[in-house]
C-alpha positions as CSV (number, residue, x, y, z in Angstrom):
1,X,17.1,75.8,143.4
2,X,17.4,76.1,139.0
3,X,16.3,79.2,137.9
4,X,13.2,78.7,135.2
5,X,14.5,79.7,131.6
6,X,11.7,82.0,131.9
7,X,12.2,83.8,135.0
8,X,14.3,85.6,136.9
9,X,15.2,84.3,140.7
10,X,15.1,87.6,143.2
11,X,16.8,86.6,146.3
12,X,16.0,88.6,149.6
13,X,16.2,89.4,153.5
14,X,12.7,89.9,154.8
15,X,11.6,92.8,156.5
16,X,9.5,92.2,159.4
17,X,6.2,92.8,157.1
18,X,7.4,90.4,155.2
19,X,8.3,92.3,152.0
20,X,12.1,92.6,150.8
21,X,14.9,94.8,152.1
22,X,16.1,96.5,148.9
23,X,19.2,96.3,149.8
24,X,19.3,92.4,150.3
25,X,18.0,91.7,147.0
26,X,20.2,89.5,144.6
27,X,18.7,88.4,141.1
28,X,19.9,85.9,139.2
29,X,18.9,83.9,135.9
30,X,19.6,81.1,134.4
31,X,21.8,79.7,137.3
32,X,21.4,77.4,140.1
33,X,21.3,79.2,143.4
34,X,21.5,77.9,146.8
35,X,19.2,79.6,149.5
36,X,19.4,80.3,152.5
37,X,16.8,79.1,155.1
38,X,16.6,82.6,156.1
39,X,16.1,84.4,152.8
40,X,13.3,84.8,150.5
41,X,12.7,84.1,147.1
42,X,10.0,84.8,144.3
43,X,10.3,85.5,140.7
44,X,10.0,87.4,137.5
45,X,9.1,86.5,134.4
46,X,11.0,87.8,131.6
47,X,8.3,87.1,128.7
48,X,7.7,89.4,126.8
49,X,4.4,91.4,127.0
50,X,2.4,94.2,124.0
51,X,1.0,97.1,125.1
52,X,-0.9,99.5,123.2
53,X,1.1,102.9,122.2
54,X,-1.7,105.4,121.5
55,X,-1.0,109.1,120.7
56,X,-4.3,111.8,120.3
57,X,-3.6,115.0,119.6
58,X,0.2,115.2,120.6
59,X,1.8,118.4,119.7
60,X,4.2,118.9,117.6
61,X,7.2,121.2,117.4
62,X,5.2,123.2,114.8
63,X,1.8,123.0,117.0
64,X,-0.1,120.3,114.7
65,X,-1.7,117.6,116.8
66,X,-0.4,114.5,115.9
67,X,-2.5,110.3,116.6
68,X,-0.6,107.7,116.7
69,X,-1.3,104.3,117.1
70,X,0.9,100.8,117.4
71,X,2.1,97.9,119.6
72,X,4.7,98.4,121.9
73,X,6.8,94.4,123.0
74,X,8.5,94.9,126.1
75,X,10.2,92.7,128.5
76,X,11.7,92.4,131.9
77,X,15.5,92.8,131.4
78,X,17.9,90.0,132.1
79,X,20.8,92.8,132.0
80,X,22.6,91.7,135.4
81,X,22.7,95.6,136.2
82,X,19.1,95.9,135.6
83,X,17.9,92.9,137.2
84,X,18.2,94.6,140.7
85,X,16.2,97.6,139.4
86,X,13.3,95.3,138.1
87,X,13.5,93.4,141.6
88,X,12.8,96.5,143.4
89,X,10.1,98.2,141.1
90,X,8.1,94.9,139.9
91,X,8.7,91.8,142.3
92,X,5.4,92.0,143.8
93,X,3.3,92.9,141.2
94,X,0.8,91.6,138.9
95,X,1.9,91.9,134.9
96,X,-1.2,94.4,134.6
97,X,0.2,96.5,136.8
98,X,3.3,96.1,134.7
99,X,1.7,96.6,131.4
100,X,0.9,99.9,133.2
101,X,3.7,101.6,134.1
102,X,5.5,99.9,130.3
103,X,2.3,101.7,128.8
104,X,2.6,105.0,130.6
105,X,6.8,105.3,130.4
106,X,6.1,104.6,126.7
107,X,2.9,106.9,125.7
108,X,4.6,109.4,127.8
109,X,7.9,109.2,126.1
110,X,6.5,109.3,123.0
111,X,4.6,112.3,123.5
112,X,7.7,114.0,124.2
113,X,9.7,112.5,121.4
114,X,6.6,114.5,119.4
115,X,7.0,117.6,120.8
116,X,10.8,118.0,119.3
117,X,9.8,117.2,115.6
118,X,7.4,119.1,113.4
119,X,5.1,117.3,111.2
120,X,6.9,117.3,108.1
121,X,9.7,115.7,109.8
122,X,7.4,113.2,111.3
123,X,5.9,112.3,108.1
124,X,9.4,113.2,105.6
125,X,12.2,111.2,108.0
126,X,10.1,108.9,109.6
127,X,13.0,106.6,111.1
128,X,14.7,109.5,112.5
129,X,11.2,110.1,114.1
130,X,10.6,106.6,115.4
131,X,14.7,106.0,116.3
132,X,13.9,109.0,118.5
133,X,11.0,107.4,120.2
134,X,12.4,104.0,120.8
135,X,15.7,105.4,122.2
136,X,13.4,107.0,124.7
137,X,11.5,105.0,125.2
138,X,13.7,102.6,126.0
139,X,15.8,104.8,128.5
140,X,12.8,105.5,130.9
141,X,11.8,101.8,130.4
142,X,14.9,100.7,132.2
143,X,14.4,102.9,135.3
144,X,11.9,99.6,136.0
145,X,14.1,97.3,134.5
146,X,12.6,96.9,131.5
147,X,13.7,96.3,128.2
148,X,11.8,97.4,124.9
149,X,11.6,94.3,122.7
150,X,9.3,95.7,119.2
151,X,7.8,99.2,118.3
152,X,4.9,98.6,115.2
153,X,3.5,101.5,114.7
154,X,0.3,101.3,112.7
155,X,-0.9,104.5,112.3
156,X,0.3,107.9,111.6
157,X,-2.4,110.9,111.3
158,X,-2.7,114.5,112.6
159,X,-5.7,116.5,113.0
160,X,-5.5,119.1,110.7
161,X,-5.1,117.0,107.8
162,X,-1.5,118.3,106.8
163,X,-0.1,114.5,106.1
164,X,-3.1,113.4,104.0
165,X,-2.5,117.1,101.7
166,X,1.2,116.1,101.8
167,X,1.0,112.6,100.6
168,X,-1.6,113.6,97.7
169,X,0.9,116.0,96.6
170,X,3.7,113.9,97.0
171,X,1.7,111.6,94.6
172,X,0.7,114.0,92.6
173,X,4.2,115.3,91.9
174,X,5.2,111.5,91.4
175,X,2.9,111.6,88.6
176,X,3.7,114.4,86.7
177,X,7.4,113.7,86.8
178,X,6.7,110.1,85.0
179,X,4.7,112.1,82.2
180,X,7.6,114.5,82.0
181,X,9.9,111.3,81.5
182,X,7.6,109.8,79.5
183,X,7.3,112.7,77.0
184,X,11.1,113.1,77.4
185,X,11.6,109.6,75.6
186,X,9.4,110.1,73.1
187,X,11.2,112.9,72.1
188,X,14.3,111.5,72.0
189,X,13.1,108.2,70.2
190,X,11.6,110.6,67.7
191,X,15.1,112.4,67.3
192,X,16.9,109.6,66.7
193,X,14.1,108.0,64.4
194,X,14.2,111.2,62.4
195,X,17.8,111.2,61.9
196,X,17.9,107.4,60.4
């Protein structure tokens, strides 16, 4: 049988239910496999899937409540090591039900990920921030398997209002410091007009 380019082939030994003996399950992808007239088969598919990451009111380090909103791609892994995990967790389910367990790992992981930064460091070093999340998001993702693909995050807010004050005054300060250059030049073009 030739594996699908989009699917994994799990190969198994029945139980007498029917369902596979973990134990008995070989995956494989993108090989031909002979099988056995007394094993199993079915499949996974390894396209990639969105789910929705959505934060509200996380706490923060500093105890600010932090929303959060975004895409989440993830995918069933075709890491030969994880392939076996994904074959035990997923092989029998629907992708819904694998949207939700991708959705909780995620939201959950994130949540944490939000608990060790406070706000300003959310808003100030937002890579280290989202570096954070995806790393763990990514590690509890693979105890199904799973593989993250994309993180967009759309929207970053808390509830107290402490990163619309910041960015104001971020922009505020932005402006003052071009008048302050701005008046800086014009002295200086005045100096050296004087002096000619």
């Amino acid at each position: 049988m030739k594996c699908p380019a989009d699917k994994i082939l799990a190969v198994y030994s029945p139980r007498s239910d029917g369902s596979p003996e973990p134990s008995t399950i070989k995956c494989y992808y993108g090989k031909r496999v002979l099988i056995s007239p007394f094993k199993k088969h079915a499949f996974l598919d390894v396209s990639p899937a969105n789910v929705p990451l959505e934060l509200k009111k996380a706490p923060t380090l500093d105890g600010y409540s932090l929303n959060l909103t975004g895409t989440v791609t993830f995918g069933i892994s075709t890491d030969p090591k994880l392939m076996p995990v994904a074959a035990k967790e997923l092989l029998f389910l629907q992708q819904d039900g694998i949207n939700r367990i991708a959705k909780q790992a995620i939201n959950a992981q994130a949540q944490i990920t939000a608990s060790k930064f406070t706000i300003q460091e959310i808003w100030c070093d937002r890579n280290k921030f989202f570096d954070a999340m995806c790393n763990n998001a990514e590690n509890a993702l693979k105890k199904f398997g799973l593989k993250l693909v994309n993180v967009n995050i759309s929207d970053i807010t808390d509830e107290e209002g402490f990163i619309n004050a910041y960015t104001r005054e971020q922009v505020r300060k932005a402006i003052e410091q071009a008048k302050r250059e701005i008046e800086q030049e014009k002295a200086a073009a005045d100096k050296t007009d004087k002096a000619e």
